[in-house]
VOGU-3710 file (C-alpha; in Angstrom, 3 decimals, decimal comma):
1> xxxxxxxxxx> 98,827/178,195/91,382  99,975/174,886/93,580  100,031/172,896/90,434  101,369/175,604/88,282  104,206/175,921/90,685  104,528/171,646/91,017  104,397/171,077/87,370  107,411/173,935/87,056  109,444/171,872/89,237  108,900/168,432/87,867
11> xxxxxxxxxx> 110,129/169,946/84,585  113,018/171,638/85,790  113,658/168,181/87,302  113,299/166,089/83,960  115,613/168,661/82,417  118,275/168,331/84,708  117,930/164,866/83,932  118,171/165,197/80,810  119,903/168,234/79,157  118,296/167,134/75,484
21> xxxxxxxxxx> 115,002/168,550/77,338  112,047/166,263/75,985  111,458/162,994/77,283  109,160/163,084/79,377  109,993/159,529/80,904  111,114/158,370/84,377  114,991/158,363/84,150  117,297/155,247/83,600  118,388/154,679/86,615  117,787/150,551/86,782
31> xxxxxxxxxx> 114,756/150,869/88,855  111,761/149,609/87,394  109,697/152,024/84,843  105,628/152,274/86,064  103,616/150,043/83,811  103,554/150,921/80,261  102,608/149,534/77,085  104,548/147,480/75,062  106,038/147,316/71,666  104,620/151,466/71,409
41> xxxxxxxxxx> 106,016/154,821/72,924  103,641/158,193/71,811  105,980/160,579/69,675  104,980/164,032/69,231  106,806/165,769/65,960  107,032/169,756/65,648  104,814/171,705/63,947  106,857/172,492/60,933  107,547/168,610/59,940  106,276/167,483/57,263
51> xxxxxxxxxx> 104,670/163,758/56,730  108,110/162,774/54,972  110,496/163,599/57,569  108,408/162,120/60,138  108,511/159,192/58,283  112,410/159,289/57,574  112,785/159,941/61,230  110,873/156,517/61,776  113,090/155,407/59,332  116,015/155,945/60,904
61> xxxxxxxxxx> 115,065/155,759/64,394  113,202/152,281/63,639  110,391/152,728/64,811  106,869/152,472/63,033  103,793/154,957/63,141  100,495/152,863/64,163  98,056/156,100/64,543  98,113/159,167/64,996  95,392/160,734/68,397  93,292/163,190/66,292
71> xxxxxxxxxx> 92,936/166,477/67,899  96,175/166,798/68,926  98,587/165,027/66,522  100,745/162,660/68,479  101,512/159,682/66,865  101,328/156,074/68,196  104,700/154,712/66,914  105,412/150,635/67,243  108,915/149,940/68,769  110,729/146,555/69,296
81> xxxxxxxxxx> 109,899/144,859/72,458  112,383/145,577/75,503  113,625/148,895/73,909  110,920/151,083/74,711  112,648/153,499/76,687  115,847/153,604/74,765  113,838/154,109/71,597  111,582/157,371/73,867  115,346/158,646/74,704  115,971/158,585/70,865
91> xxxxxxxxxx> 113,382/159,946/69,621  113,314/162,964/72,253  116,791/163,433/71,120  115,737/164,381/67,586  115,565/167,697/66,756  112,250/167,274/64,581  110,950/165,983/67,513  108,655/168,160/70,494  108,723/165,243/72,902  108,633/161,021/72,859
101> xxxxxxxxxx> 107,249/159,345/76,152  105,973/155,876/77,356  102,547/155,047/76,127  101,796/154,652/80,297  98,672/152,256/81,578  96,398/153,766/83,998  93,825/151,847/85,856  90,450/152,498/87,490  90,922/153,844/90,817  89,777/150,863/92,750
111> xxxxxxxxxx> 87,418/149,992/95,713  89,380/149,606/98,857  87,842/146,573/100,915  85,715/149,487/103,260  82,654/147,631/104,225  79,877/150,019/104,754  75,815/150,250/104,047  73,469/152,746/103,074  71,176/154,412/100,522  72,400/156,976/98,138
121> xxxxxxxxxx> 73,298/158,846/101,788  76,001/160,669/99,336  72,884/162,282/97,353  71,467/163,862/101,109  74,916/164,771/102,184  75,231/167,100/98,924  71,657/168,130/99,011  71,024/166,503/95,278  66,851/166,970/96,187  67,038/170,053/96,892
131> xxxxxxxxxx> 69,014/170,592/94,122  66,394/169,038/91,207  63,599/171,311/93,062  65,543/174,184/91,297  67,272/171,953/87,756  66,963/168,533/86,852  69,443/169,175/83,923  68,550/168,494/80,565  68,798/165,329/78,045  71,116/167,800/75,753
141> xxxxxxxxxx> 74,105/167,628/77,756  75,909/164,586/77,839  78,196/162,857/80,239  81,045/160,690/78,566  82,038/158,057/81,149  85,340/156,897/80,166  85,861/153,410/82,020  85,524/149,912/81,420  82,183/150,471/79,418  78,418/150,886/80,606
151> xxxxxxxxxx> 76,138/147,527/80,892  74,140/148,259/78,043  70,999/145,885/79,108  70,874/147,549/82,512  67,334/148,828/83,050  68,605/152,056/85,180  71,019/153,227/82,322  70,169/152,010/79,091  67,608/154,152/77,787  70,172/156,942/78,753
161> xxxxxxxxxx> 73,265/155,867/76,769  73,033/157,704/73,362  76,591/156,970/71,954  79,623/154,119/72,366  82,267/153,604/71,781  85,298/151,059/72,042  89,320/152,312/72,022  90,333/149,277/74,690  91,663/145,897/73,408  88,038/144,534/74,404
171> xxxxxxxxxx> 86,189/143,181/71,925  83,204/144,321/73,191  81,709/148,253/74,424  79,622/146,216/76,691  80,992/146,359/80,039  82,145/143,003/81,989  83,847/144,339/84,741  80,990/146,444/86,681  82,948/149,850/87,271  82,324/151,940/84,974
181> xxxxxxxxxx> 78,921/151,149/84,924  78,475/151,667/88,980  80,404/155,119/87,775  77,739/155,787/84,941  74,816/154,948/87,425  76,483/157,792/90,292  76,590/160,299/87,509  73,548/159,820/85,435  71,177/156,961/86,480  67,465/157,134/84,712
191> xxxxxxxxxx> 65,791/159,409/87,468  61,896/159,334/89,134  61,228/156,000/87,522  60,357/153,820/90,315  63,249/151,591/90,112  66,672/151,059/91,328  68,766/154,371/91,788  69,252/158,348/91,436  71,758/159,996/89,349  73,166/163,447/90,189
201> xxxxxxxxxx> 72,783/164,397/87,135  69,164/163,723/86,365  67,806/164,184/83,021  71,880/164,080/81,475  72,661/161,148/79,231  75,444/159,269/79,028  78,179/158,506/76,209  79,678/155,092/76,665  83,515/155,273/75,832  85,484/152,284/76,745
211> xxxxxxxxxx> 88,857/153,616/77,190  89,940/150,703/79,524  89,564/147,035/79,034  88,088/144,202/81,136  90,703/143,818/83,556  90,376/147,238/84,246  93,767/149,176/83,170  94,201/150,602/79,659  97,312/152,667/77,827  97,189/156,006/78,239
221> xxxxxxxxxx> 96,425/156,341/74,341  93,575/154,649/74,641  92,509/157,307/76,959  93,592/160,164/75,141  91,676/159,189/72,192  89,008/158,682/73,881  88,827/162,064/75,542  89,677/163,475/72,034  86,486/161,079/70,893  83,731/162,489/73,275
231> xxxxxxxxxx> 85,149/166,388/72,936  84,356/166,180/69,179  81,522/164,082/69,120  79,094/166,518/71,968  80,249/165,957/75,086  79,908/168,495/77,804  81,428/166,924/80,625  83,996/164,111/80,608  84,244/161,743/83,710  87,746/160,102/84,202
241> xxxxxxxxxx> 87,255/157,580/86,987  91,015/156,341/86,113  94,779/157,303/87,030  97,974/156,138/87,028  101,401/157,331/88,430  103,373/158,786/85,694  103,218/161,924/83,903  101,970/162,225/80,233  102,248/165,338/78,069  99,849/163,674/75,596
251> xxxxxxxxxx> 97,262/162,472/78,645  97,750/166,535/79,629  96,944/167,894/75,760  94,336/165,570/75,453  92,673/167,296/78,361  93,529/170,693/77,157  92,145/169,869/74,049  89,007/168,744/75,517  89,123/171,829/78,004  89,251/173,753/74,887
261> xxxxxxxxxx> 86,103/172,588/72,971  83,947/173,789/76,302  83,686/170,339/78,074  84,593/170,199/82,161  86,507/167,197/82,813  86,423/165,500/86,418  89,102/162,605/86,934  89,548/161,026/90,609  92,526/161,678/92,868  93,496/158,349/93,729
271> xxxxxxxxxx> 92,979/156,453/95,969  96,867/156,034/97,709  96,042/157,910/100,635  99,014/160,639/100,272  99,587/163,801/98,265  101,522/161,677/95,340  99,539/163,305/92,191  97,057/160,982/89,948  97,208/161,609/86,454  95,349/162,960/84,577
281> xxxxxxxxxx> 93,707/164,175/87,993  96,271/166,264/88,620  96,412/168,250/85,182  95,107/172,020/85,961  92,600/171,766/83,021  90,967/168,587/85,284  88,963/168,671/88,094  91,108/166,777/90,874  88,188/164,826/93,154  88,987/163,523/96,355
291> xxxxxxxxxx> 86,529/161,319/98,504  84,721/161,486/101,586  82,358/159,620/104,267  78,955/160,259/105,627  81,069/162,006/108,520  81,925/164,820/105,842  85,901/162,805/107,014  88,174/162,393/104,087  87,989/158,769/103,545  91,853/157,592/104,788
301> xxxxxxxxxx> 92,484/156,113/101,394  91,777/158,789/99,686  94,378/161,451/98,004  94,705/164,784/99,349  96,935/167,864/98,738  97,233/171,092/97,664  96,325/169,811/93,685  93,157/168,207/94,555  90,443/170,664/93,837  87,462/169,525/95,646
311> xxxxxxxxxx> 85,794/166,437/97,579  82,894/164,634/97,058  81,113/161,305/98,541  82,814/158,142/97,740  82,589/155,801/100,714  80,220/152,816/100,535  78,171/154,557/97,707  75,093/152,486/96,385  74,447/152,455/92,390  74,063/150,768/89,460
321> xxxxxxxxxx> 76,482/147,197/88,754  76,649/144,522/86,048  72,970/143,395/85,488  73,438/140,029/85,971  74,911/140,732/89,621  73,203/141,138/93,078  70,345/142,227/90,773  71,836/144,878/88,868  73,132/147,406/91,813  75,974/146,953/94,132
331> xxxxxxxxxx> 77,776/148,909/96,866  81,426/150,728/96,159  83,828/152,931/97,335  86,568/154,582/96,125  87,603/158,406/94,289  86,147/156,464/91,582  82,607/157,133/92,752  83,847/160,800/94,198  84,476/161,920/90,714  81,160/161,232/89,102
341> xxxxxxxxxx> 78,728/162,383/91,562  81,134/165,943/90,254  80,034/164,660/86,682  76,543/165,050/87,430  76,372/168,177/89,258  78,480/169,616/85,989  75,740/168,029/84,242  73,159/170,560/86,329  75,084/173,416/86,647  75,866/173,498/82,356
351> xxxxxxxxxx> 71,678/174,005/82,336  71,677/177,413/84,850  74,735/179,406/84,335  75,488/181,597/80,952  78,783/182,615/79,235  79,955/185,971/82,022  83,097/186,079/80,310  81,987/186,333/76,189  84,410/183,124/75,908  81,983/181,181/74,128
361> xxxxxxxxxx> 81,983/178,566/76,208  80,255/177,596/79,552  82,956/175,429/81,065  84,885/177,830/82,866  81,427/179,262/84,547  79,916/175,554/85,130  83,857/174,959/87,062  83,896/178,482/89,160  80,335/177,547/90,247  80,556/174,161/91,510
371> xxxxxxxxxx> 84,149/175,080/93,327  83,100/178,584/94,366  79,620/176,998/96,328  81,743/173,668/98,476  80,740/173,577/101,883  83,619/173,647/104,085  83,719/170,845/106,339  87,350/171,760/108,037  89,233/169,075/106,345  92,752/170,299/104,723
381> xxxxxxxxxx> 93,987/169,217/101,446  90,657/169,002/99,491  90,558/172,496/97,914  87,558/174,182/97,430  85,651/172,012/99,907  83,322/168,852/99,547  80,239/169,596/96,696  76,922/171,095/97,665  74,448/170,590/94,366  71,678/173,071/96,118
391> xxxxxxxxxx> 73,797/175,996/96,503  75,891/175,035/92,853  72,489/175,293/90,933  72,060/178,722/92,468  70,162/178,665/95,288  71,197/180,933/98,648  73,515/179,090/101,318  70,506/178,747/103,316  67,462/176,047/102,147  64,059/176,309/102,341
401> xxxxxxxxxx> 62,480/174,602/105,295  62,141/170,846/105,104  58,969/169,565/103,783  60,000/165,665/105,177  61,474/163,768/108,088  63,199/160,827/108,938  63,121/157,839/110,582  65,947/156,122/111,761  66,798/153,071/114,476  69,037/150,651/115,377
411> xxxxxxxxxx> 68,525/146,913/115,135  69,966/144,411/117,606  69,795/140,153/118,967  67,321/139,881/121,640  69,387/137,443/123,341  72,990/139,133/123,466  72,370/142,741/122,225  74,689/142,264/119,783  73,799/144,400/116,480  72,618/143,233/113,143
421> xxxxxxxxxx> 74,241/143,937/110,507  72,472/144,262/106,803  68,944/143,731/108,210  66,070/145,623/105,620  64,148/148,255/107,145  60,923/149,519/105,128  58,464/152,227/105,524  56,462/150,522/103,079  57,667/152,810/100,315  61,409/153,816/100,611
431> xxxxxxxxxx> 64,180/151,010/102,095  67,170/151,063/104,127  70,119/148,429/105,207  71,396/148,827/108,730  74,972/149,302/108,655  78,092/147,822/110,363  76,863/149,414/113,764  73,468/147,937/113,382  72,072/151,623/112,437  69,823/153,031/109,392
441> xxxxxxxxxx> 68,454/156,263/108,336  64,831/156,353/105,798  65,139/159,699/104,674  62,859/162,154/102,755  59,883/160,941/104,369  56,929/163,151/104,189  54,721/163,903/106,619  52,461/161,140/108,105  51,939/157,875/110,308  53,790/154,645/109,056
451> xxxxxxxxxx> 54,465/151,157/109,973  57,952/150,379/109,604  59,066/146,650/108,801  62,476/144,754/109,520  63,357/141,790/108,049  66,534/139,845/108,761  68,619/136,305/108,109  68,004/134,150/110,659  65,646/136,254/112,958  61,806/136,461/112,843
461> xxxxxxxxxx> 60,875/139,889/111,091  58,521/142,661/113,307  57,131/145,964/113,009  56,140/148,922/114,793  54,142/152,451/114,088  55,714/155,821/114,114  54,328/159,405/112,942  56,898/161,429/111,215  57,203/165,033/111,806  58,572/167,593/109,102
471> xxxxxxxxxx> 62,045/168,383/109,856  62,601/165,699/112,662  63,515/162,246/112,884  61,106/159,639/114,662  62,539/156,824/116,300  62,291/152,853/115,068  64,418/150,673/116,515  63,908/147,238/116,618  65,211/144,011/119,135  64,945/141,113/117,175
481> xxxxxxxxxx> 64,643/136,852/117,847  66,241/134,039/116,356  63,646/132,418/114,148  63,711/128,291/113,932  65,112/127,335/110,723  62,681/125,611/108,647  63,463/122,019/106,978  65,433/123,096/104,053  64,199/122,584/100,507  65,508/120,741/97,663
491> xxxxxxxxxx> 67,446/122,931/94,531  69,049/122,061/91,621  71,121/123,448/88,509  68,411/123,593/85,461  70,301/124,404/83,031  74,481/125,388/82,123  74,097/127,977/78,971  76,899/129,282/77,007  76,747/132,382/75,062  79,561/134,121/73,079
501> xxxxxxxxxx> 80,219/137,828/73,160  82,757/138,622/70,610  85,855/136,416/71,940  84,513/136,205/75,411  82,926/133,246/76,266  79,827/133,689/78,742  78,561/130,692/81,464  75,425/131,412/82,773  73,889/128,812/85,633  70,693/128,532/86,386
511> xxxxxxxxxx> 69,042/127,264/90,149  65,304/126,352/90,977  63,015/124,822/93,341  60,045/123,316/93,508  58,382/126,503/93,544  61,090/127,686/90,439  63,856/130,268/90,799  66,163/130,551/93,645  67,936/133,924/94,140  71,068/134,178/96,604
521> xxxxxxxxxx> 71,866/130,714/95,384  76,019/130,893/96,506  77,688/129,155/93,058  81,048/127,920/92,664  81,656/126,438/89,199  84,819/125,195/87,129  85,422/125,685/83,534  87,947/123,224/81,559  88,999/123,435/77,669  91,272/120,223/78,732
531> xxxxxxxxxx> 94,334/123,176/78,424  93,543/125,739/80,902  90,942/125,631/83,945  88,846/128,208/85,126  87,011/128,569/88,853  84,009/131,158/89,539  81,968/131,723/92,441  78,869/134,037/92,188  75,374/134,693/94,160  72,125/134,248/91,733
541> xxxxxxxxxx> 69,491/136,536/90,894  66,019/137,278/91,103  65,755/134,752/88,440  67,658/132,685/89,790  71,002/133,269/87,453  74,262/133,920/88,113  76,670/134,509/84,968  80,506/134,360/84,629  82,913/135,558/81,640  85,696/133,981/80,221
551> xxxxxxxxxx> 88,294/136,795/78,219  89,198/136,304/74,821  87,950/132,087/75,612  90,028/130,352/72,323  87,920/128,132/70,390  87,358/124,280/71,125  85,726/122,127/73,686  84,706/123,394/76,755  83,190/121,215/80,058  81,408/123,148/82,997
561> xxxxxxxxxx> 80,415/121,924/86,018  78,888/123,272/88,956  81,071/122,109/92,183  79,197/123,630/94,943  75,347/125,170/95,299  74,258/126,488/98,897  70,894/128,716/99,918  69,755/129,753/103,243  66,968/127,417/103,204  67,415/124,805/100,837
571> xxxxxxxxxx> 69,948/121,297/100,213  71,306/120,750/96,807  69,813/117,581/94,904  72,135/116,552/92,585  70,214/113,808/91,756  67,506/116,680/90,092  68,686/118,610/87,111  72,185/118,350/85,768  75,716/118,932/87,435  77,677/119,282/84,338
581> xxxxxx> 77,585/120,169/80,409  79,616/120,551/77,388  80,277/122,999/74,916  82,343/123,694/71,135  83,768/127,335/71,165  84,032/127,804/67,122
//
């Protein structure tokens, strides 16, 4: 009813504003529009108009029809540069006309600089194990991530992704950026398989629709097509880790179309920590997600208000990144890794509920469930609550007694007490990294006597034995000294490749030893076409390979060289391998 009764008023508003009732644009006031695309506005024509007078209406109006959004018949129409609003206000002034707007540009909603450690502690907060004891979803209901694409070589995801598909100005589906493949990995990451991470969702699989491009923003028609895209081509739930600022009326049909055909769409609130709506989060037909910390606190970036619908973890959340970085997983935080663990759990709940209502759809039931079973943690402005998977799936408020413990410590310098941040704790099966405060948690342990190992930079490592009791946590913490540095060892760069991915131009570096590949190798490199000059810094790989990407590189000569190379450990020898390389872009 809140947005209902929002939406009402921001219409009454535009109307006042402007009496010919349909643009749906900010009004022309001299204050800067929000970003938009240029040289296109989206035109909507009336039902009764017929392909001619559209096109005489272009005609006289000047403007030219690009595409037209399937599904829901709005019409990308090319306009001169510079007189993209005036040409909206003329259009909407038509009387053949339902409404003109700005083709807007949302972005992903970002990671704000939170620094924070941990394992998947978003998957325990929401009870996700106790959730798969009851559904582990099936591989017949798909998740569409709609982001800056899914790494398609990552080993967590790629057996998973069963459709792409490209609507940005990339060249490439592939993803270069890393977000919406740490989204993809929250939502649906390949499950029980020894490696890497969990996804909420389990057995779901993914659809790969690249609806933004690799700097991360994309028009709003991109995204509208691409939500069209995944509605008619078998998605069940659409994940919208995106928003921008301004209103759409074809962003909000889009989603009703999509709403429509049965799928549950989850978009993230934003991450401007206020109640200013996020679009197309705030659309009724969406799920509006809002984010929160291990603390069950809304995270203070985070949107809030009386649209939002629900909360879920997105602080420091650990999943799948670009392959070719800090080994293929990364931490993030944002309501862009809120939304999707939302994405999976619709992915679970689509497997146990059935059609109540003789609709013939399950969307509205997979929606009531997931908001009808939040746990209310006593923070305002998040709905329904923050997610629990366990009681979404079905199961009583109440969970069976726990089969495992826990074992948890804190690390700290022997000399000054001072805690260690990042240090590796083991129980010789599952991991943990102790956090800003020095602290980890190793949960889901079953029943039994373990050693537990740290390991950290600079100190010597140690252990210690502990018996874990079901339902309790045993105690590991560990005081840790300075280890003396060993004489460092010599590396060098063994090779500078070049690889070409569309019209992107890939640099991959390559750093060894005596005893071959150095990983954690810090790289700084420069990139020169003898016109314009690039600059990268990276961190290597277990193999020992770090890789950068140059957008849309134009063709020609190319010179790399690597300007800086430092390991814990080791000295560069620059008079081993090679410093430097050339290359011909064709």
């Amino acid at each position: 009813m809140k947005k209902l009764i929002v939406a009402l008023a921001v219409a009454v508003l535009l109307i006042s504003s402007f009496p010919a009732i349909a643009f749906a644009g900010p009004p022309d006031n001299g204050a800067p529009a929000a970003g938009f695309s240029p040289e296109q506005i989206l035109v909507k024509f009336k039902h009764d108009v017929s392909l001619p007078e559209a096109a005489e209406v272009h005609r006289q109006l000047g403007g030219q029809a690009k595409e037209t959004i399937a599904g829901i018949g709005v019409q990308v129409v090319k306009v001169p540069r510079g007189q993209e609003m005036a040409k909206a206000k003329a259009y909407s002034a038509n009387g053949k006309v339902a409404y003109a707007e700005l083709d807007y540009v949302a972005e992903v909603v970002g990671s704000p600089n939170d620094p924070g450690f941990g394992s998947q502690w978003g998957m325990v907060k929401v009870q996700a194990p106790q959730a798969w004891d009851i559904a582990t979803g099936s591989p017949s209901v798909n998740i569409a991530i709609l982001d800056t694409g899914v790494d398609l070589d990552h080993p967590d995801l790629a057996a998973k992704i069963v459709k792409s598909r490209n609507f940005s100005g990339s060249p490439t589906v592939d993803d270069v950026d890393g977000h919406g493949t740490h989204v993809a990995g929250i939502a649906a990451a390949i499950t029980n398989n020894g490696i890497g991470v969990a996804g909420l969702g389990y057995s779901a699989t993914i659809m790969n629709v690249k609806v933004l491009g690799d700097d991360g923003s994309g028009s709003y028609s991109w995204i509208a097509s691409g939500i069209i895209w995944a509605a008619d081509n078998g998605a069940e739930v659409i994940n919208l880790s995106l928003g921008g600022t301004s209103a759409s009326s074809t962003l909000e049909n889009a989603v009703n179309y999509a709403w429509n055909k049965g799928v549950v769409v989850v978009a993230a609130a934003g991450n401007g920590g206020s109640i200013s709506p996020s679009f197309p989060a705030y659309y009724s037909n969406c799920i509006a997600v809002a984010a929160t910390n291990s603390k069950d606190e809304l995270a203070g970036w985070s949107n809030y208000g009386g649209w939002v619908d629900l909360a879920s973890p997105g602080v420091a959340i650990l999943s799948t990144y670009l392959s070719t970085v800090n080994g293929g997983y990364n931490f993030m935080s944002g309501t862009s890794m809120a939304s999707p663990h939302v994405a999976g759990l619709a992915a679970l709940v689509f497997t146990v509920v059935a059609d109540s209502n003789g609709n013939g759809r399950l969307n509205d039931e997979v929606r009531a469930r997931i908001e009808a079973n939040c746990d209310d943690i006593g923070v305002s402005g998040i709905g329904a609550g923050r997610i629990n998977a366990y009681k979404a799936v079905g199961a009583s408020a109440t969970p069976p007694p726990p089969t495992t413990g826990s074992i948890a410590g804190r690390v700290t310098d022997a000399v000054d007490g001072t805690v260690i941040a990042g240090a590796g704790v083991s129980d010789g099966v599952r991991s943990a990294l102790t956090n800003s405060n020095g602290e980890y948690t190793i949960g889901y342990v079953p029943e039994g006597s373990y050693t537990v190992t740290v390991s950290a930079s600079g100190y010597n490592g140690a252990s210690q034995s502990v018996s874990v009791v079901s339902g309790q946590t045993a105690v590991a913490s560990f005081v840790l000294t300075k280890s003396t540095p060993a004489a460092p060892k010599p590396m060098w760069v063994e090779g500078i490749a070049f690889k070409v991915a569309g019209k992107n131009l890939r640099l991959s570096v390559k750093v060894v030893c005596d005893s071959g590949a150095v990983a954690v190798a810090q790289v700084a490199a420069q990139l020169t076409n003898g016109v314009q000059n690039w600059a990268f810094t990276g961190t290597t790989d277990s193999s020992g390979t770090v890789s950068f990407t140059v957008s849309k590189a134009p063709a020609g000569s190319y010179v790399a060289s690597v300007t800086s190379l430092a390991a814990a450990g080791y000295n560069w020898d620059t008079s081993l391998g090679i410093v430097s390389t050339s290359y011909v872009k064709k």
